[in-house]
VOSEGU-426357 format. One record per atom (N, C-alpha, C, O): residue number from 1; atom name; x, y, z. Coordinates in pm, whole numbers, always signed. Atoms other than C-alpha are relative to their C-alpha. Layout:
<lomars>
NUM:CA:X:Y:Z
...
</lomars>
This chain:
<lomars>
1:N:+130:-14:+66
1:CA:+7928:+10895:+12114
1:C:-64:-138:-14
1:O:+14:-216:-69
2:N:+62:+43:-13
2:CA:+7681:+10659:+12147
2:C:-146:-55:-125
2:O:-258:-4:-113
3:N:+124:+27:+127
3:CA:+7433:+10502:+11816
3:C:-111:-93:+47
3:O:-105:-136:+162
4:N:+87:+139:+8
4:CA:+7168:+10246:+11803
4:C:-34:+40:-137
4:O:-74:+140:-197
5:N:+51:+39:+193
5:CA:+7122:+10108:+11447
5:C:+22:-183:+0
5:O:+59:-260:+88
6:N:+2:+146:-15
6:CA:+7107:+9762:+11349
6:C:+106:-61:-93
6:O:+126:+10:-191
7:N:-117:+15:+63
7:CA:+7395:+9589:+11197
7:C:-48:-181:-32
7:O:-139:-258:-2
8:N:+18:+128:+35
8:CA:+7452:+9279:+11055
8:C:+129:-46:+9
8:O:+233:+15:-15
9:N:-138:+65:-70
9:CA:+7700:+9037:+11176
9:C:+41:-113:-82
9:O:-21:-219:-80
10:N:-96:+117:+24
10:CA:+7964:+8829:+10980
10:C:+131:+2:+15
10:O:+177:+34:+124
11:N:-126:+4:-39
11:CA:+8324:+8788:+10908
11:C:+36:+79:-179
11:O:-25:+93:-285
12:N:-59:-75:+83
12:CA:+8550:+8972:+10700
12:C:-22:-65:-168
12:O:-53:-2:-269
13:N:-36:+62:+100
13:CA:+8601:+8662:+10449
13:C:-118:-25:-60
13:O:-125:-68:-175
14:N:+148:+35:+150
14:CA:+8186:+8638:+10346
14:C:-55:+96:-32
14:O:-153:+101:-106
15:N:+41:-125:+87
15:CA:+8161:+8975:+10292
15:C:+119:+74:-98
15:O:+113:+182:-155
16:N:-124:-109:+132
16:CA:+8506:+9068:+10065
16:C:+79:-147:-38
16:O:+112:-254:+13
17:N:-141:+99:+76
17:CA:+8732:+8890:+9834
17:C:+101:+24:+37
17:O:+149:+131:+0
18:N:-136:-67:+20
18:CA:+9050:+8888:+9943
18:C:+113:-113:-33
18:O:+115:-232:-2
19:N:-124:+77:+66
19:CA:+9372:+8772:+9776
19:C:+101:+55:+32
19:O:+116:+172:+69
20:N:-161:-57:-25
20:CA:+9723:+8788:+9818
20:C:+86:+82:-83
20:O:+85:+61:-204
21:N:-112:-99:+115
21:CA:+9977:+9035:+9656
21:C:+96:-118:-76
21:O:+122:-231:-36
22:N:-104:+48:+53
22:CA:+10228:+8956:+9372
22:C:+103:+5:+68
22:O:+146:+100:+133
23:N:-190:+13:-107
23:CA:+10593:+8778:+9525
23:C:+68:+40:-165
23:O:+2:+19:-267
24:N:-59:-34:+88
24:CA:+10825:+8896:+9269
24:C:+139:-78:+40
24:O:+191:-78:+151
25:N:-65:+70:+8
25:CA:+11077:+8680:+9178
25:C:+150:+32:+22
25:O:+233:-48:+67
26:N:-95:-83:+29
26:CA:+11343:+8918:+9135
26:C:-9:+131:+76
26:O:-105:+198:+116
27:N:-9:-179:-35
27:CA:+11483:+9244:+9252
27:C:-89:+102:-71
27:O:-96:+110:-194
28:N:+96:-58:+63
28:CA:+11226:+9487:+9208
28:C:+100:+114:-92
28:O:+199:+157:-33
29:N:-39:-106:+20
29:CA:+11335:+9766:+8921
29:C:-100:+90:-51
29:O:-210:+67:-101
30:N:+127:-104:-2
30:CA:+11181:+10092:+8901
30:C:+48:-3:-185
30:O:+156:-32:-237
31:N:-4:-36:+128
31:CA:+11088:+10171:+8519
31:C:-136:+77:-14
31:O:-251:+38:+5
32:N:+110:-119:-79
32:CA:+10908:+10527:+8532
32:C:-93:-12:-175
32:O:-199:+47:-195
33:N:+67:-88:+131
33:CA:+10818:+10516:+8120
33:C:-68:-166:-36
33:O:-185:-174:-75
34:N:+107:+114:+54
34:CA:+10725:+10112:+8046
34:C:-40:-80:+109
34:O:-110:-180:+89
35:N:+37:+76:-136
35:CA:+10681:+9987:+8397
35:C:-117:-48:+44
35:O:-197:-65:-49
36:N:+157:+45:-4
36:CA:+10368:+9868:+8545
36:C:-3:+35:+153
36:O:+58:-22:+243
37:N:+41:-21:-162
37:CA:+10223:+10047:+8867
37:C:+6:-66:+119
37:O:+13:-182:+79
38:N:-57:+68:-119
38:CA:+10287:+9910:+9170
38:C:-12:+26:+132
38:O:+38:+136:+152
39:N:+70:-33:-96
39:CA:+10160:+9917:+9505
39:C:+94:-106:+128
39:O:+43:-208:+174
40:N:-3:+62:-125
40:CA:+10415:+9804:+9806
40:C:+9:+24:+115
40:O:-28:+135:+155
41:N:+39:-22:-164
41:CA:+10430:+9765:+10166
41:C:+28:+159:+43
41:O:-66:+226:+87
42:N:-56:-104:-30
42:CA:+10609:+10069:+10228
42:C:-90:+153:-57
42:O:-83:+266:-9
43:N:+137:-111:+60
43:CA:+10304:+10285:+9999
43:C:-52:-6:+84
43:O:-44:+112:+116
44:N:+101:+27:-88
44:CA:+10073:+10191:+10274
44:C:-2:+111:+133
44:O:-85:+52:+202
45:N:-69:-89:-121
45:CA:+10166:+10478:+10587
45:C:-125:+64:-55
45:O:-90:+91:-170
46:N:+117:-59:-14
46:CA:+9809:+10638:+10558
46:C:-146:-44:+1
46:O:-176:-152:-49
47:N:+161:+98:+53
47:CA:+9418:+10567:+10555
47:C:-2:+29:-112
47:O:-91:+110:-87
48:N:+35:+33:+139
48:CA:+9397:+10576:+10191
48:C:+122:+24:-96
48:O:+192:+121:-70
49:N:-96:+8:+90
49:CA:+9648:+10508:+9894
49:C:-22:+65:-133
49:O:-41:-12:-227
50:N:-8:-74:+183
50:CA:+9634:+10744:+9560
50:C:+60:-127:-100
50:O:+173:-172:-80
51:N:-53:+62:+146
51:CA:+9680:+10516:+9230
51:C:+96:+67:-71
51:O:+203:+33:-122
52:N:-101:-109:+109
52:CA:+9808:+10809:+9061
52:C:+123:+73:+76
52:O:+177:+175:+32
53:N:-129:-24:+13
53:CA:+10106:+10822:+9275
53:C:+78:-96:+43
53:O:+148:-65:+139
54:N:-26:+136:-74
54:CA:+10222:+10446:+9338
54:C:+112:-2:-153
54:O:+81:+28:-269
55:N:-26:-16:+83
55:CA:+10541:+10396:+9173
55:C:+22:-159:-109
55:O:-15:-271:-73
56:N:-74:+78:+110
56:CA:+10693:+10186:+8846
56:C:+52:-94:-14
56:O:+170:-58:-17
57:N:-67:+79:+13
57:CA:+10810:+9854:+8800
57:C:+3:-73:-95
57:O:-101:-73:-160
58:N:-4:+89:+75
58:CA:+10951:+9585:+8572
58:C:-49:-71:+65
58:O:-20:-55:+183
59:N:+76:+89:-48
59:CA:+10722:+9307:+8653
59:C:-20:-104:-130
59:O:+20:-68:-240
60:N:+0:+135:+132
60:CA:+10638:+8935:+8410
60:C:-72:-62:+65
60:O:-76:-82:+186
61:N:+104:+133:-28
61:CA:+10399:+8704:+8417
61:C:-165:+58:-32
61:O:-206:+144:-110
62:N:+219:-45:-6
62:CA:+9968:+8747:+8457
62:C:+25:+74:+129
62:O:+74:+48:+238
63:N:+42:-94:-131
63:CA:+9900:+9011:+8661
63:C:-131:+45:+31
63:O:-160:+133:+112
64:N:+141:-46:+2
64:CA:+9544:+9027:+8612
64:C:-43:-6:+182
64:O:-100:+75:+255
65:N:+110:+22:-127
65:CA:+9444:+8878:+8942
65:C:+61:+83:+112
65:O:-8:+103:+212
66:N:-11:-101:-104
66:CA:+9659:+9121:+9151
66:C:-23:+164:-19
66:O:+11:+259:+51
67:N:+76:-148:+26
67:CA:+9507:+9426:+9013
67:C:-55:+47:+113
67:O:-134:-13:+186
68:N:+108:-113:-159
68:CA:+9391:+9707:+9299
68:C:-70:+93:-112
68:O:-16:+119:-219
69:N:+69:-71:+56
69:CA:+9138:+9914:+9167
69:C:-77:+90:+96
69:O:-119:+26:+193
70:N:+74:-60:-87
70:CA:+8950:+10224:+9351
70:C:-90:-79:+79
70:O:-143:-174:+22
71:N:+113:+60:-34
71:CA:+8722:+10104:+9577
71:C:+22:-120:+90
71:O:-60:-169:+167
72:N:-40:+155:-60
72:CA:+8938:+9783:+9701
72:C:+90:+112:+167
72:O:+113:+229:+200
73:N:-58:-22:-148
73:CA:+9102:+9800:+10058
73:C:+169:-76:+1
73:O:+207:-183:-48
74:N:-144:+102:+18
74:CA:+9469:+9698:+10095
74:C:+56:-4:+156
74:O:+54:+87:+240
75:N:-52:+63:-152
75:CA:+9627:+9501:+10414
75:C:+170:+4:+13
75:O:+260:-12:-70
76:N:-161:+4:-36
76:CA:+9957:+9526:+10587
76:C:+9:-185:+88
76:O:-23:-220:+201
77:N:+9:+144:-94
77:CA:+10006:+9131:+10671
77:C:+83:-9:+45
77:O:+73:-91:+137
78:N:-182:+24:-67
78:CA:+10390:+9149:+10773
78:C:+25:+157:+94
78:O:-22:+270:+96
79:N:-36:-111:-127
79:CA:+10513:+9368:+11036
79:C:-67:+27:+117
79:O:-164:-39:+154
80:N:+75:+6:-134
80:CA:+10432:+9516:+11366
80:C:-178:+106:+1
80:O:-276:+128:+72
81:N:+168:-89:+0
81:CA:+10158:+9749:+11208
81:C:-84:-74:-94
81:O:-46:-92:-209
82:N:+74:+83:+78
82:CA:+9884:+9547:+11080
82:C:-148:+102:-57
82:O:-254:+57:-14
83:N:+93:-98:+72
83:CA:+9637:+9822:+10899
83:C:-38:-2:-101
83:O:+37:-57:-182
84:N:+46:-5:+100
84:CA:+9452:+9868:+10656
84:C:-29:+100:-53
84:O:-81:+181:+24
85:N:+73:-146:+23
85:CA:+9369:+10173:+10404
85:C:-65:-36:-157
85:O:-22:-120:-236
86:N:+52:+10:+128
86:CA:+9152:+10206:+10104
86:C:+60:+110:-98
86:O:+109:+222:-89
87:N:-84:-93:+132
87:CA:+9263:+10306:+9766
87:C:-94:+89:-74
87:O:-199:+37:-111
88:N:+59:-70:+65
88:CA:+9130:+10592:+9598
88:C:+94:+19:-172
88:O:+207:-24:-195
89:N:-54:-27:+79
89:CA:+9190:+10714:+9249
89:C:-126:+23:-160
89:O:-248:+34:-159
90:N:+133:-87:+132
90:CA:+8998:+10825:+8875
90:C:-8:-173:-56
90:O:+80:-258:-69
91:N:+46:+108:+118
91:CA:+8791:+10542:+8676
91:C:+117:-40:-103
91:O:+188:+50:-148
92:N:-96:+76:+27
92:CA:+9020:+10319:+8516
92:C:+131:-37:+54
92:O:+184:-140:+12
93:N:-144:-15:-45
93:CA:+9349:+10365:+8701
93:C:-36:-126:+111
93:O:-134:-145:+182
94:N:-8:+87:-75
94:CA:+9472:+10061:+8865
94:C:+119:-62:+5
94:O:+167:-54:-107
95:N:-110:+17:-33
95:CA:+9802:+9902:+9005
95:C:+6:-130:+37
95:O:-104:-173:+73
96:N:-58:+129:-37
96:CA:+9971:+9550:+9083
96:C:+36:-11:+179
96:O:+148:+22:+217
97:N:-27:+44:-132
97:CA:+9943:+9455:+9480
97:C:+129:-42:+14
97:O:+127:-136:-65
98:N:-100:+94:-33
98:CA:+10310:+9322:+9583
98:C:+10:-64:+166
98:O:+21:-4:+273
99:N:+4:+16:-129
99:CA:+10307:+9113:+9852
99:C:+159:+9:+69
99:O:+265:-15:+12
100:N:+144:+46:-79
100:CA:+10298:+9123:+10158
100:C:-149:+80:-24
100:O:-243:+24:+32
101:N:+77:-40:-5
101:CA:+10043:+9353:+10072
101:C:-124:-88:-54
101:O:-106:-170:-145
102:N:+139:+129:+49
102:CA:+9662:+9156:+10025
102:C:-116:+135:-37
102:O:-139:+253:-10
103:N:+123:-101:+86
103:CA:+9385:+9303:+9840
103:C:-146:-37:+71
103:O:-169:-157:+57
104:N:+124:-19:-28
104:CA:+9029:+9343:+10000
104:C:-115:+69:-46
104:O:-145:+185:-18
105:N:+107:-94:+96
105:CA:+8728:+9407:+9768
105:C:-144:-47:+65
105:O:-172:-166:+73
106:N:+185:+36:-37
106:CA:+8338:+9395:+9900
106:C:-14:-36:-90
106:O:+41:-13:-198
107:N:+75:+77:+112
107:CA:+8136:+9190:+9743
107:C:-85:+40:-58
107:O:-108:+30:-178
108:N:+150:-54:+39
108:CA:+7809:+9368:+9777
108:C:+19:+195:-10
108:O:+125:+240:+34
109:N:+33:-137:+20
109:CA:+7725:+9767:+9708
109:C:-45:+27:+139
109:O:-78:+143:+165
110:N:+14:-66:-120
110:CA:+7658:+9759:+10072
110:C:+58:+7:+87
110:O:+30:+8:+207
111:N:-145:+3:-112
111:CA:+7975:+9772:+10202
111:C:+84:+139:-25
111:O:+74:+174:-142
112:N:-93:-130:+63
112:CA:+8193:+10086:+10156
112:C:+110:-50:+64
112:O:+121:-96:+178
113:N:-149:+58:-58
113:CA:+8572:+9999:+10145
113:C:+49:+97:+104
113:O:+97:+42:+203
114:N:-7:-93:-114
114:CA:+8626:+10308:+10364
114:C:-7:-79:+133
114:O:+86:-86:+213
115:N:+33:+9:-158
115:CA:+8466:+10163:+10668
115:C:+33:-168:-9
115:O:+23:-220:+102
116:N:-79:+116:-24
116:CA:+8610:+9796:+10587
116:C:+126:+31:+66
116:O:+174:-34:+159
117:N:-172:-40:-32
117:CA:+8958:+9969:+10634
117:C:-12:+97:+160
117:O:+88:+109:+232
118:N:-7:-29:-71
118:CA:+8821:+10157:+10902
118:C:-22:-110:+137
118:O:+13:-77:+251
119:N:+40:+98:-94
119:CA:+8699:+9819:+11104
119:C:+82:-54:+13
119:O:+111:-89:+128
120:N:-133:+106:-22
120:CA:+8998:+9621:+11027
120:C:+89:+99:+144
120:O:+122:+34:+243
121:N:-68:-103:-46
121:CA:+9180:+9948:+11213
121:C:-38:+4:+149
121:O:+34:+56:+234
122:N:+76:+10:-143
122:CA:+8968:+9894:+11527
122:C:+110:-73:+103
122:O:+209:-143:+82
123:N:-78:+48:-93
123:CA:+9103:+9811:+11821
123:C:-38:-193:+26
123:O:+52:-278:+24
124:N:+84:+114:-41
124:CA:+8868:+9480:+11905
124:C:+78:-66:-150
124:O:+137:-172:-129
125:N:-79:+89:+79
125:CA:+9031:+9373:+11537
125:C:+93:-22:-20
125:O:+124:-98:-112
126:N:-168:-3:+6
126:CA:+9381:+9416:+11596
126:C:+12:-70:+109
126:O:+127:-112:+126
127:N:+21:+86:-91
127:CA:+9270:+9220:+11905
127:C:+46:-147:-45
127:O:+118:-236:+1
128:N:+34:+134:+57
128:CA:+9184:+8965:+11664
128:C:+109:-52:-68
128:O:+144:-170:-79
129:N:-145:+26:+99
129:CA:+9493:+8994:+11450
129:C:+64:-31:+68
129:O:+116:-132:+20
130:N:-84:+19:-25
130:CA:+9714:+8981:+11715
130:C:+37:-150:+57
130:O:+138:-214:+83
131:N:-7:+207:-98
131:CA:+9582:+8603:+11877
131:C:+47:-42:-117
131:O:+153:-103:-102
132:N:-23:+105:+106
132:CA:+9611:+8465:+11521
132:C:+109:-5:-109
132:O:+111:-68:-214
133:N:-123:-109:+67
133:CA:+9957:+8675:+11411
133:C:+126:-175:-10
133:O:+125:-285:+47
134:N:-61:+165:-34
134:CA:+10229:+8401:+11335
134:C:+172:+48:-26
134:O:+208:+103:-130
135:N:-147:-19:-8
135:CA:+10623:+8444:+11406
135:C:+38:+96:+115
135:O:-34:+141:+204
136:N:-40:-112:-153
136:CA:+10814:+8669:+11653
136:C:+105:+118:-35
136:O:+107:+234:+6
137:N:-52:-107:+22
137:CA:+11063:+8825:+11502
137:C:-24:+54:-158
137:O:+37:+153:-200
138:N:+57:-73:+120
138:CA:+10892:+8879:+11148
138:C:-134:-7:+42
138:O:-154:-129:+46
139:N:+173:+18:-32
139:CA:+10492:+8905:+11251
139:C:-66:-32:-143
139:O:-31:+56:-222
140:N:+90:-22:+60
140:CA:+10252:+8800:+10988
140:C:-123:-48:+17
140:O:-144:-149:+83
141:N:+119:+62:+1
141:CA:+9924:+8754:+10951
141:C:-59:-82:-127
141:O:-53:-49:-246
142:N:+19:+83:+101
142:CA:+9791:+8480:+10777
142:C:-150:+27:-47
142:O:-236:+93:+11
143:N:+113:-77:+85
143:CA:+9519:+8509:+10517
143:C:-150:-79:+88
143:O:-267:-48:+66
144:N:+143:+103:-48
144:CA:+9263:+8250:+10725
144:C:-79:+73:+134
144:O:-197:+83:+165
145:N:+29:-150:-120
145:CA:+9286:+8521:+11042
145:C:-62:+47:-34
145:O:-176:+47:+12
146:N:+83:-113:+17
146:CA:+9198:+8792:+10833
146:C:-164:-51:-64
146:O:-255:+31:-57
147:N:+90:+60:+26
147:CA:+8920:+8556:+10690
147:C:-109:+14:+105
147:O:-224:+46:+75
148:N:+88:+55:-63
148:CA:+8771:+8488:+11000
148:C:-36:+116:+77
148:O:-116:+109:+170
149:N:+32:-117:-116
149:CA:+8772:+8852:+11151
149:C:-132:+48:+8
149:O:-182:+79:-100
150:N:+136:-55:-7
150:CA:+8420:+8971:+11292
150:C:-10:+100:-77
150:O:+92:+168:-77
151:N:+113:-119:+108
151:CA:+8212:+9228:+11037
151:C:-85:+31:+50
151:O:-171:-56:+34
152:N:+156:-50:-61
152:CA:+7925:+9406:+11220
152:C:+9:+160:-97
152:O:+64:+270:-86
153:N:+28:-94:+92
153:CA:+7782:+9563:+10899
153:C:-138:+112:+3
153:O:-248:+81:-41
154:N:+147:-93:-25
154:CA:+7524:+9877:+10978
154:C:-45:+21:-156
154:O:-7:-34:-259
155:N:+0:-37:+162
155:CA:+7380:+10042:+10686
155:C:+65:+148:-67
155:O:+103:+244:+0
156:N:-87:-85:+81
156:CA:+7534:+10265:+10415
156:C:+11:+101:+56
156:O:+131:+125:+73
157:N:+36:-96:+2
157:CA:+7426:+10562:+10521
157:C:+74:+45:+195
157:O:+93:+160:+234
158:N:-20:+11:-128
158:CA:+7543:+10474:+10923
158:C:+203:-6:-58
158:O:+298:+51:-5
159:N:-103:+36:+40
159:CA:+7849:+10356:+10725
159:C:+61:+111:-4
159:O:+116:+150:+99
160:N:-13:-127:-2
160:CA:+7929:+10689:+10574
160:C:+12:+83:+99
160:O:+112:+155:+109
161:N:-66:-126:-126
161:CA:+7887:+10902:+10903
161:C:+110:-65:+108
161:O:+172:+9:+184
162:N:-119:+59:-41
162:CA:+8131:+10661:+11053
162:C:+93:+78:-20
162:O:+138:+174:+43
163:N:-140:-80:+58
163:CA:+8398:+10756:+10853
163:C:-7:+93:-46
163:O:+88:+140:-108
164:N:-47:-168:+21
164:CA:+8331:+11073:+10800
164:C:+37:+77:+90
164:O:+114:+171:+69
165:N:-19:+7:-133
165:CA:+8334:+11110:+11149
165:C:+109:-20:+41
165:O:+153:+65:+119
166:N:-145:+54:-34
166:CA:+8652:+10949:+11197
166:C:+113:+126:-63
166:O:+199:+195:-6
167:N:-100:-99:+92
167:CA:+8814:+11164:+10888
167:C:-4:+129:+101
167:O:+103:+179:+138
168:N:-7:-118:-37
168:CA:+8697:+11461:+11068
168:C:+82:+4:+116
168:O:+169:+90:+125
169:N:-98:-20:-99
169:CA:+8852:+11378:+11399
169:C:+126:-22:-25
169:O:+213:+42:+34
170:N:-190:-9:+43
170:CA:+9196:+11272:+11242
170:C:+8:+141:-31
170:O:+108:+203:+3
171:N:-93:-155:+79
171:CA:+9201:+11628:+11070
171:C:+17:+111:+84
171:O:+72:+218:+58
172:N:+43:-77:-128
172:CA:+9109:+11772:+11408
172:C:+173:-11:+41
172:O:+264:+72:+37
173:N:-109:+30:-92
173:CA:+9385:+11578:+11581
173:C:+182:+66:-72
173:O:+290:+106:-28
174:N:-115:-71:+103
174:CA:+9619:+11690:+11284
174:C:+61:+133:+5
174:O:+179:+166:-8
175:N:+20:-133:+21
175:CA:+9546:+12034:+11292
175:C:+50:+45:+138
175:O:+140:+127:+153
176:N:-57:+47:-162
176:CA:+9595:+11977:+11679
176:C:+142:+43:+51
176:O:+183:+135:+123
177:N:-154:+23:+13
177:CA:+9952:+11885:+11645
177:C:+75:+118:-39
177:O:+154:+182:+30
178:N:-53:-81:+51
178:CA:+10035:+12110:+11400
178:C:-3:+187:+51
178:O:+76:+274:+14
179:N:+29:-130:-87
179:CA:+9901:+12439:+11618
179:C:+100:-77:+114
179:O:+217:-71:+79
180:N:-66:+9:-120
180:CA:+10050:+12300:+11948
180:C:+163:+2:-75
180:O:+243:+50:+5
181:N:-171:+25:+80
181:CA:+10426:+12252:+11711
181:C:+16:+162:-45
181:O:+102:+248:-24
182:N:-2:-212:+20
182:CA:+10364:+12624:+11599
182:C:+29:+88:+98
182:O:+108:+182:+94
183:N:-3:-48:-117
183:CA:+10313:+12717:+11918
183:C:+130:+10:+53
183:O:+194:+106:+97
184:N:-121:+29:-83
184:CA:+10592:+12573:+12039
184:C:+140:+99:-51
184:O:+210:+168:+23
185:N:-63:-49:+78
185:CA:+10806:+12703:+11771
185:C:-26:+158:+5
185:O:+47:+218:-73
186:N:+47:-141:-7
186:CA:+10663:+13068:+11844
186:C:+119:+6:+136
186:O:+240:+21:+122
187:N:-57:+64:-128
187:CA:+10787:+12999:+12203
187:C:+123:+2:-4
187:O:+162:+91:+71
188:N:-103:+47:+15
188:CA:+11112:+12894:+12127
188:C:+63:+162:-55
188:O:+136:+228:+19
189:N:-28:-105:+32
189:CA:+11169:+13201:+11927
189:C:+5:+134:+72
189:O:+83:+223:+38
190:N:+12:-119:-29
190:CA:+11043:+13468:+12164
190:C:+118:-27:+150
190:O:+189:+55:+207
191:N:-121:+7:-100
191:CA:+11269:+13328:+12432
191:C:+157:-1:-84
191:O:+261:+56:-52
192:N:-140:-70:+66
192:CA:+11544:+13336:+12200
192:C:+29:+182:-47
192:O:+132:+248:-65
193:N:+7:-161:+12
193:CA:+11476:+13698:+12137
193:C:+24:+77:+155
193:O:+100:+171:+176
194:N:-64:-55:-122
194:CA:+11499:+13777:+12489
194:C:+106:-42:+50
194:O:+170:+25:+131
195:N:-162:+43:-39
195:CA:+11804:+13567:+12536
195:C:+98:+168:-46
195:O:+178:+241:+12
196:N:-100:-45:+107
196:CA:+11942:+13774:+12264
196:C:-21:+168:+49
196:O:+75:+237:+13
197:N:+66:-127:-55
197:CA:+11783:+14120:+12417
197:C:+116:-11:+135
197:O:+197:+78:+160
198:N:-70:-49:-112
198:CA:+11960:+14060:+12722
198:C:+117:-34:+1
198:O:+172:-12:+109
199:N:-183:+13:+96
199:CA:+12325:+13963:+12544
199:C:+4:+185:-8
199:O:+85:+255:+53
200:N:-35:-154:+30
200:CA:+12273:+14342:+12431
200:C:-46:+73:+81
200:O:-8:+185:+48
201:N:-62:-116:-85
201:CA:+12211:+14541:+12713
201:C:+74:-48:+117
201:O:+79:+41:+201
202:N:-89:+5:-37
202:CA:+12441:+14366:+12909
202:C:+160:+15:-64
202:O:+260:+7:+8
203:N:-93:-50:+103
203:CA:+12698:+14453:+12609
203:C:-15:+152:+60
203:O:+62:+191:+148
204:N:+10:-110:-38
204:CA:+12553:+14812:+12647
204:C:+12:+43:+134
204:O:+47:+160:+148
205:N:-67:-69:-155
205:CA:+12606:+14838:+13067
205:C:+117:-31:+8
205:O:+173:+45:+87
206:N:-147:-9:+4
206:CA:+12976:+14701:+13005
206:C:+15:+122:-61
206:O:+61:+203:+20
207:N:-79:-78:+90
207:CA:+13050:+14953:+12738
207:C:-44:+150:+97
207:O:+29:+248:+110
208:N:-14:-164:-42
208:CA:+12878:+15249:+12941
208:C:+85:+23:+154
208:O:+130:+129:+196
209:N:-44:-4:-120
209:CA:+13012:+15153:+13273
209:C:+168:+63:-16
209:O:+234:+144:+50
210:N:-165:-23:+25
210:CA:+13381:+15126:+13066
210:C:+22:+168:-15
210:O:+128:+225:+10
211:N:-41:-99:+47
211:CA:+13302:+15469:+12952
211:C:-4:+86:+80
211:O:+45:+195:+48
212:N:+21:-89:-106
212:CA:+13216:+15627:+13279
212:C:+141:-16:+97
212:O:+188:+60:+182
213:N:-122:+1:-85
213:CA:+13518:+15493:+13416
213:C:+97:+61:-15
213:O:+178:+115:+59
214:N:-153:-98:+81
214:CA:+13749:+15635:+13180
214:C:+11:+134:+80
214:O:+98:+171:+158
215:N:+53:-125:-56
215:CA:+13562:+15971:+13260
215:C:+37:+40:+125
215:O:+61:+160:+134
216:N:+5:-5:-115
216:CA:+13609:+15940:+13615
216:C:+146:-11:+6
216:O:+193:+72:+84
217:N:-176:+23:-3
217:CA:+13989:+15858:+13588
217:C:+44:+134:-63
217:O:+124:+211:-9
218:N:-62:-141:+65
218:CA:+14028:+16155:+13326
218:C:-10:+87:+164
218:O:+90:+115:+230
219:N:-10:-162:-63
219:CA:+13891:+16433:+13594
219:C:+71:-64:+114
219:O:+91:+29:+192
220:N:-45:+10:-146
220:CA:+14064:+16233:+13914
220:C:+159:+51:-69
220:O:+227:+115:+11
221:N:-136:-33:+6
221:CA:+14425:+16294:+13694
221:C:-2:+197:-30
221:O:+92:+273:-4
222:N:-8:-153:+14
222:CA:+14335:+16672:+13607
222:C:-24:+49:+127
222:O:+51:+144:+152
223:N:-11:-67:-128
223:CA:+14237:+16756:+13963
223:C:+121:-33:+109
223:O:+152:+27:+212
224:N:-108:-5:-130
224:CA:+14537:+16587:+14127
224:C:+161:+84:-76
224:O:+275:+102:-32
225:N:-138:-98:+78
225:CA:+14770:+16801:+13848
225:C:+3:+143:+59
225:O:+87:+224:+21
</lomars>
């Protein structure tokens, strides 16, 4: 599909704040009743992260400045998948970044974190991630990369059918999967039913053949008596 609209061109780092996650000093422990929300690498496996189900930790120190709040975008800087998804969740609810995870908030009301997380996700920016990626057998990306990554910002409204656009074809491709796996699984079953169909009347031509034989033996000993 094909647009013309007019966009506006910068870089990731002069249109969003972004900061690094809390390093925790210590072994993380979960604490489900005085803990403090918590948001790490391993939460991240979708385009968008729920608040209200990120779990529990003992944590110390200021945690103000790694606060995620709806609306912000969160980065995978370590590993071989470098993605991004935005966090959803209800007015007030908000959680502690741990790095590696990095926090990405627009600056302006004319950005929607949606389609930040959907641009980072692009191919042309994973391009970008991958020249400026640093190590070999741990990958990360450093925060000056994601700084400098191209932004070609349309407007809100172009923004929006983006990713709605997008959502719709993931749920397509989802739905996709999950019919062709049904399928399959239908499949699988009706050939096991005829396996199992032809176990029993080859059961049933042994047993009638055995019984015709008998038959045939009875009248050959009464006619040669």
């Amino acid at each position: 599909m094909r647009m013309t609209y007019s966009t506006k061109n910068t870089t990731l780092g002069e249109a969003c704040e972004i900061r690094a996650g809390y390093t925790a000093r210590t072994a993380l422990t979960e604490d489900a009743e005085q803990g403090v929300p918590a948001i790490q690498l391993r939460d991240l496996h979708s385009e968008q992260v729920s608040l209200g189900l990120v779990g529990r930790y003992a944590l110390d120190g200021k945690l103000d400045r790694y606060l995620v709040e709806p609306g912000d975008v969160l980065f995978r800087s370590r590993g071989e998948n470098n993605s991004a998804s935005s966090v959803i969740g209800d007015a007030g609810e908000a959680a502690v970044a741990l790095s590696p995870v990095m926090v990405i908030r627009p600056k302006g009301h004319d950005l929607l974190p949606e389609y930040v997380a959907w641009s980072i996700n692009q191919y042309e920016a994973q391009r970008h991630l991958d020249l400026g990626a640093h190590g070999t057998k741990l990958r990360m990306i450093p925060r000056e990369c994601l700084e400098t990554l191209p932004l070609h910002i349309p407007s809100v409204a172009v923004q929006r059918m983006i990713t709605e656009l997008d959502a719709l074809s993931a749920t397509e491709t989802r739905l996709l999967h999950e019919l062709a796996d049904t399928k399959r699984k239908f499949m699988r079953f009706a050939l096991l039913e005829q396996v199992r169909n032809a176990q029993l009347h080859g059961h049933e031509a042994e047993h009638n053949g055995a019984h015709r034989s008998s038959k045939s033996s009875g009248k050959s000993k009464r006619t040669n008596s």
